[in-house]
N, C-alpha and C positions, 0 to 999 in steps of 0.2 A: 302593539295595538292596545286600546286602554275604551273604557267604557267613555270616557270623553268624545271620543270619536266613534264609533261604532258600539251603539247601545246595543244592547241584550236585550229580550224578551224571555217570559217564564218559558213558551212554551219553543218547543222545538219542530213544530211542522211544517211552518210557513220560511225556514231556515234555509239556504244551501247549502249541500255535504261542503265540507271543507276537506280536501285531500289531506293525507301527512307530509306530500311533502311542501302544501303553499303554509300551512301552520307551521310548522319546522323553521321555512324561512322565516317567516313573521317571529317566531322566539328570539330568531339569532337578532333581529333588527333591533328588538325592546331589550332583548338582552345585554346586550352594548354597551347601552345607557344607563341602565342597572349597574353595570360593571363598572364604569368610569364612578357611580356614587360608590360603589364598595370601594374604590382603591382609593379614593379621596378622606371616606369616612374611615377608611383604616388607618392612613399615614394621619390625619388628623387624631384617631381615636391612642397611637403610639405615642404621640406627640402627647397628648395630656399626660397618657400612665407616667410618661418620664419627668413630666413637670410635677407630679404627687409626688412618686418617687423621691425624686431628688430635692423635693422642697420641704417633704416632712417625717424622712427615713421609711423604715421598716415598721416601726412601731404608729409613726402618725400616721402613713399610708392605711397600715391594719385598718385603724379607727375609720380615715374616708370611706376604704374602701368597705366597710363593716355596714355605714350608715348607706352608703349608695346602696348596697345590697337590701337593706328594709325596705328603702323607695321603691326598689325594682320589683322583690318580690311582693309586697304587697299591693303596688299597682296592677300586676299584672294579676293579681288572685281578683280583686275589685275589678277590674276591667270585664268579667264573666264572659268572658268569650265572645265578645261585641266585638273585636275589631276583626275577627276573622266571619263573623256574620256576617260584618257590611263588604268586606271582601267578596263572598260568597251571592251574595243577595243582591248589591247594586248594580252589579255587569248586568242582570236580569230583570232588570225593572229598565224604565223611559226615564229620561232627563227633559229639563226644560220646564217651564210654563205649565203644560198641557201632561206632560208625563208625571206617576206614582213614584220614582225612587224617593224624594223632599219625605214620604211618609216615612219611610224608615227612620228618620233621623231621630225623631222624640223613641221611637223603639228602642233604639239601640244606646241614645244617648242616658236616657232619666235613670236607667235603674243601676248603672255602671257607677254612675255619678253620685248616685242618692249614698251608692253604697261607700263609696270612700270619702265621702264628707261623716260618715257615722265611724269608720274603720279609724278615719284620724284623728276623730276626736277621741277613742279612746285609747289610738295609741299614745296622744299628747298626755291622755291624765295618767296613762301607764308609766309614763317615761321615768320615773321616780325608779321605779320596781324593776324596770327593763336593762337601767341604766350600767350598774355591777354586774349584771348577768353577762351581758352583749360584750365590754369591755372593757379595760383593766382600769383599776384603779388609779383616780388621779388623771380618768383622761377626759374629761369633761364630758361624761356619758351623755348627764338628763341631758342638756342643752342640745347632742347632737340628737338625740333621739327623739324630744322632740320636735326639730327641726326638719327631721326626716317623716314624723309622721301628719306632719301639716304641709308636705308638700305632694301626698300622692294623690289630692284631687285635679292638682294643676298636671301632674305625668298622667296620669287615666286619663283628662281631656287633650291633652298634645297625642296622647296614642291612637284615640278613637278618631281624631280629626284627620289626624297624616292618613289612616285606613280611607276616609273620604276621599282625602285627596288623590290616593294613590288612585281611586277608582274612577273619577269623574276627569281629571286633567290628564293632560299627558305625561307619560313617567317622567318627564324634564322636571316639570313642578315639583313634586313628591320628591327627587333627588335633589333639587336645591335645599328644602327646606331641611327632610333629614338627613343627607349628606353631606353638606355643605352649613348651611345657618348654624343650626346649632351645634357641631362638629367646632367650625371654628370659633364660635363667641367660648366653648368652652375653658379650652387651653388658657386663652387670653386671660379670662376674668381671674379663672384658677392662680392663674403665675403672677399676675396684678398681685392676689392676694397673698399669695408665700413671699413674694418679694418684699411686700410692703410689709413682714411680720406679722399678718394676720395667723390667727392658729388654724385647726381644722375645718371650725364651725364657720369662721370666713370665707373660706377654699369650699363648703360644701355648699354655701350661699351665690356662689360663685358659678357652679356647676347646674343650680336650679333653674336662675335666672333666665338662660334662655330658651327653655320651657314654655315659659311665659310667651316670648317674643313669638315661638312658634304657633301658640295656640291664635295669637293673632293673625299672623298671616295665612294660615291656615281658613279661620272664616272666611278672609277676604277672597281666597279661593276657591272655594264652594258654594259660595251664597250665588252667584253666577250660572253655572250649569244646571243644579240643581233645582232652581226657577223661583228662589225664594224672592217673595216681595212682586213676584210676575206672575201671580197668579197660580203657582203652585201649593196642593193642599199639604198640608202639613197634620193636619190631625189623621191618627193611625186608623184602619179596619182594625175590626179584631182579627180577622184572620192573619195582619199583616203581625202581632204578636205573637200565634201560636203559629208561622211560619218563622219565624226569623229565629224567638226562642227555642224553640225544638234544634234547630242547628248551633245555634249557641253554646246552651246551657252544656248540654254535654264537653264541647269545648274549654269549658271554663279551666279545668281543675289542669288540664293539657296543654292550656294556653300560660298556665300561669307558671309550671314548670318548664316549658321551653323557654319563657324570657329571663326567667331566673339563672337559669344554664350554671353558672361559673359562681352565681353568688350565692346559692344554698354551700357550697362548699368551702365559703369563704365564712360563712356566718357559723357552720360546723367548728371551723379551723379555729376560728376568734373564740369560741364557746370551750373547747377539748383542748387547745393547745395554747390558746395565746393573741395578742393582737400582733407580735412581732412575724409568726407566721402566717398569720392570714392575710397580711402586706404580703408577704413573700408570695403567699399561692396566687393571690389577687394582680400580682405580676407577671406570675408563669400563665394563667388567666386568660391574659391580656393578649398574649401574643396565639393560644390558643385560638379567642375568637378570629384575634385577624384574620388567620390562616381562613377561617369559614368565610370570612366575607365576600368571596366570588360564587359561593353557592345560594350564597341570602341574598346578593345584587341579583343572579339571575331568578330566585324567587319571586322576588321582589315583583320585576319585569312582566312575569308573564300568569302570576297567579290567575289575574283574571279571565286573562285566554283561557287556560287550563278550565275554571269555570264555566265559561262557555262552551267550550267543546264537550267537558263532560254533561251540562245542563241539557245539548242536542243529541246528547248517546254517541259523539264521534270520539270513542273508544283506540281506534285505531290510531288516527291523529295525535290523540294527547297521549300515548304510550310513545311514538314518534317524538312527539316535542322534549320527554320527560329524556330518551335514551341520548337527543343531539344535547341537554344541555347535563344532563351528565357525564359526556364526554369533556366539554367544556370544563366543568368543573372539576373535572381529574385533574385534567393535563393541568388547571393553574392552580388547584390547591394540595395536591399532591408533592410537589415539588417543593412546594412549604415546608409539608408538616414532614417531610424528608431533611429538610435542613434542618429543623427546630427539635430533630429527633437527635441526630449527631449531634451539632452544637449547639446544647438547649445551654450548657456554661458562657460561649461565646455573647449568645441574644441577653443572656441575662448580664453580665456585665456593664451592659451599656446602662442597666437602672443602676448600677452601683454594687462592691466588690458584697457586701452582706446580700444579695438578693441570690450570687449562685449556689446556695444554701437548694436550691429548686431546680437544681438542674438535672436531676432523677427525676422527679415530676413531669420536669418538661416530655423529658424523652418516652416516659408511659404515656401521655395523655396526647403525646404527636403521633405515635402508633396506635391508639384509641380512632383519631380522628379519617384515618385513610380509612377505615372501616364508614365513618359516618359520610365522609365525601364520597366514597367507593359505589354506596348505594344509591347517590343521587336522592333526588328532593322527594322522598316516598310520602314524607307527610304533607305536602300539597295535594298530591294525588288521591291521598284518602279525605283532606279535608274538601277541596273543589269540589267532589265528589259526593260530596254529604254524607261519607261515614267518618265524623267524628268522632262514634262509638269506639271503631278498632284505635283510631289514634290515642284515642285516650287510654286504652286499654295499655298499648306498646308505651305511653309516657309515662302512667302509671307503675310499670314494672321495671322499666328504667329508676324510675324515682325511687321505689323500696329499695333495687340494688346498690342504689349512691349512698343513700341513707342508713339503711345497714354496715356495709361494709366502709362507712366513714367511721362511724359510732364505733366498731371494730379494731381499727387500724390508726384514727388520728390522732386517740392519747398516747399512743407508743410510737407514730412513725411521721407525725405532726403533718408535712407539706406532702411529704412521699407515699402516706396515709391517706390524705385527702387526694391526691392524683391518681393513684389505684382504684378509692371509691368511683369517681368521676368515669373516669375511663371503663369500670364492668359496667358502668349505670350507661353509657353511650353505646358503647357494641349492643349492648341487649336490649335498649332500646330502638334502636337502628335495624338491624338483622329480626327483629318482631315486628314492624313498620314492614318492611320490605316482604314478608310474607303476606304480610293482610294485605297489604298494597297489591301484588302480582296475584294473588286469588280476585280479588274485588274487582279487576281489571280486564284480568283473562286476556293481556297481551304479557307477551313477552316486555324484562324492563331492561335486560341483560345482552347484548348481541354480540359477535366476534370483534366488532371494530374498538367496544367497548374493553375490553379484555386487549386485543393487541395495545392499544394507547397507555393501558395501567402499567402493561410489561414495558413499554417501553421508554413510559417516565423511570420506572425502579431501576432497568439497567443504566440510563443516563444518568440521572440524578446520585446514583449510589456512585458509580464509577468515577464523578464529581467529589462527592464526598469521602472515596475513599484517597482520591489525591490531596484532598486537605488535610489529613485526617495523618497521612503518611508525612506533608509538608511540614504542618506545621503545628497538630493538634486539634483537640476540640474546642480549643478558645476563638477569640477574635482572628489570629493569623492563620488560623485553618480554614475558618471559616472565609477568611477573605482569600486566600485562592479556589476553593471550591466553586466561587461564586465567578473567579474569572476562567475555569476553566467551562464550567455553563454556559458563560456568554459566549467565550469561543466556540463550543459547539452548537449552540444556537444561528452564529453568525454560519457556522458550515452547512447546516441544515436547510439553509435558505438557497441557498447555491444547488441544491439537489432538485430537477426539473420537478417532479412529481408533486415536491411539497409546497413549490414555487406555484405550481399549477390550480392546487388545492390552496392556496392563500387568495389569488386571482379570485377563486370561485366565492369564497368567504366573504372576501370585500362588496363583488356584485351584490350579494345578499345585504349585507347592512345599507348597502346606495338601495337596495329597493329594486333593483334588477330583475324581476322576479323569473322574466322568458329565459336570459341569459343563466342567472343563478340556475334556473333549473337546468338546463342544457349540458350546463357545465357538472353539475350535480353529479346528474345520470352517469357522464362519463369517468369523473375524476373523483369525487366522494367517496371515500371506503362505507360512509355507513348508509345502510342499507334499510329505504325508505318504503 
């Protein structure tokens, strides 16, 4: 469901309760779709690291990935918590002509903007100063830095646009563009230019470029629903600033530390230890987020629902939505960060034999992250919900423990340093999230069904691993029977009536089945709605 189709309104009287279990279904439906961009934007997002990797080692990587990382974290500091405002805000205003959402737009858009046109200008006159700091000598600092800091007003506007999008079209939209468009323009352009001997600052011009592209298509999507040019006003209320910003602002400093994620510890690592190892961690990295990407595609998905139900007080409902897609996200990202735990030597190989230098990192930072999938999406729930306040608090505390215990740990233990940091900074901010979350809520986020599916990824998944493990090691050969003895049990588990039954009922739901879906639900769904 997407405010494309089914606008919001502020208020919630004139509303229909929504049961949990016709919402639930509705998650599994948009969630789907979400998921096919997660698995695309990941095989897409692998496909690049290996094309930096392998095109400009350990030490050019560092540099890329050093510079990506300023882009990233500074856009998303500039960004001030706008694109989860409009998240937040648009499901609950009218579309169209005659509808208020078109006002938000100058709200949320001018002051995001204003600010990293000023951010990048003086990061470009810094870049002199910034250049030896950031990384090593001789590696053509100024030039990439400043190239990195004239491009974060073009990433702030593709950020706060896709947030448009995600809200007014149908998730289709929003996964084309950021799933898909700029996923594959990037590899392409990227390996164009390692190919053709370009050095870093070509490869990272490469990587920009379709930024661009997206900020265009992105207009041409929204200028549409949002009734621009049809009579929709466009100049803000005051109210409509000191409602958007009040939800914002607070987000900013939360917002900028979750898109950072990976590269404050790369930019650590570049700084304490090196650029040779911040390639390396910006590898182990890489495969990290993947593993996330079926928790951010069902994010993705259903944000807005979540907004709406919590904007009418349907409490009940969006604690329902938050437990089915938490199960969801166990079952398929747990299985991951179980493989990337044992043979985090095997995954790193494929970048090249200097990258399993990281393969102790990998395996802290894959046991780090069953903790953060384990909890399910708690920061949706407190931001939909308009306490930014607690989530910034829980990102906040997160962020001093990575920060600390990098500054600690990475002069002496370089990537394996930087992986321990990361990893206390995720649990403690995740298991902090997950309190304020279940308090702010007053549902239950945790249920039996939830708990039998964790045990019984770990007993399979492990038992998988430990036949590799026993076969053939923790490299590639271990790794590659682990993964065929999965499929085999996979393929067995399908043969068993119950789960067979329970796939039946799964499918109804995504066709939109809803009488059936629930029919089938009541009888054959372990979780309990």
């Amino acid at each position: 469901m997407t405010a494309g189709t089914h606008p919001a309104v502020d208020s919630g009287h004139d509303q229909p309760s929504v049961d949990a279990a016709t919402a639930a279904r509705s998650s599994v439906r948009t969630g789907v779709v979400g998921l096919a961009g997660a698995a695309v934007n990941g095989l897409l997002g692998f496909l690049l690291v290996v094309v930096i990797t392998r095109g400009y080692g350990t030490v050019g990587s560092g540099a890329f990935f050093t510079a990506v990382g300023i882009v990233t974290v500074t856009a998303a500091v500039c960004a001030l918590g706008a694109e989860t405002g409009l998240i937040w805000m648009l499901p609950r205003r009218r579309l169209g002509g005659r509808g208020d959402a078109a006002r938000v737009l100058p709200v949320a858009l001018l002051p995001p903007l204003a600010a990293a046109v000023v951010v990048g200008l003086v990061g470009v006159l810094a870049a002199g100063a910034l250049g030896p700091r950031l990384l090593d000598a001789g590696a053509g600092g100024t030039p990439l830095i400043v190239a990195s800091f004239a491009a974060v007003p073009l990433v702030v506007a593709m950020t706060l646009l896709l947030a448009v999008v995600r809200c007014v079209r149908p998730i289709r939209a929003y996964v084309v563009v950021q799933s898909v468009l700029v996923p594959v323009a990037r590899p392409v352009l990227v390996g164009v230019a390692a190919i053709a001997g370009g050095g870093v600052l070509v490869g990272l011009t490469g990587w920009l470029l379709p930024a661009a592209l997206a900020v265009g298509v992105c207009l041409a999507l929204v200028v549409g629903p949002l009734g621009v040019g049809r009579g929709a006003a466009l100049r803000p209320e005051r109210a409509d600033w000191s409602a958007f910003w009040r939800f914002a602002l607070p987000r900013a400093a939360s917002a900028a530390i979750d898109a950072s994620a990976v590269w404050v510890g790369v930019l650590l690592t570049s700084v304490l230890a090196g650029q040779a190892d911040a390639g390396v961690f910006g590898a182990v990295g890489r495969y990290i987020l993947a593993g996330q990407l079926a928790m951010q595609g069902l994010r993705v998905a259903v944000s807005p629902q979540l907004s709406r139900l919590l904007g009418r007080g349907e409490r009940v409902a969006a604690a329902a939505v938050h437990r089915q897609l938490t199960s969801w996200a166990l079952v398929l990202s747990w299985p991951v960060y179980l493989l990337l735990a044992v043979f985090g030597l095997g995954f790193l190989e494929l970048f090249g034999p200097e990258f399993t230098a990281g393969a102790t990192g990998m395996t802290v930072l894959a046991l780090a992250m069953l903790v953060n999938t384990g909890v399910g999406n708690v920061q949706s729930l407190l931001l939909m919900g308009g306490r930014s306040g607690l989530h910034l608090t829980a990102t906040v505390i997160g962020l001093v423990v990575t920060v600390s215990v990098g500054l600690w740990l990475i002069p002496g233990y370089g990537v394996t340093g930087a992986a321990v940091a990361w990893a206390a900074g995720i649990a403690t901010e995740n298991l902090t999230a997950f309190g304020c979350a279940r308090a702010a809520l007053g549902q239950p986020l945790v249920d039996a069904t939830l708990l039998r599916a964790a045990a019984g990824v770990v007993v399979g998944v492990g038992a998988a691993a430990l036949a590799g493990v026993l076969a053939g090691g923790r490299g590639l050969p271990g790794l590659l029977v682990a993964l065929s003895v999965l499929a085999v049990g996979c393929v067995g588990l399908v043969t068993v009536p119950d789960v067979r039954r329970f796939v039946r009922v799964t499918m109804r739901q995504l066709r939109g089945d809803v009488e059936a879906a629930s029919a089938g639900a009541n009888s054959t769904s372990p979780k309990g709605r």
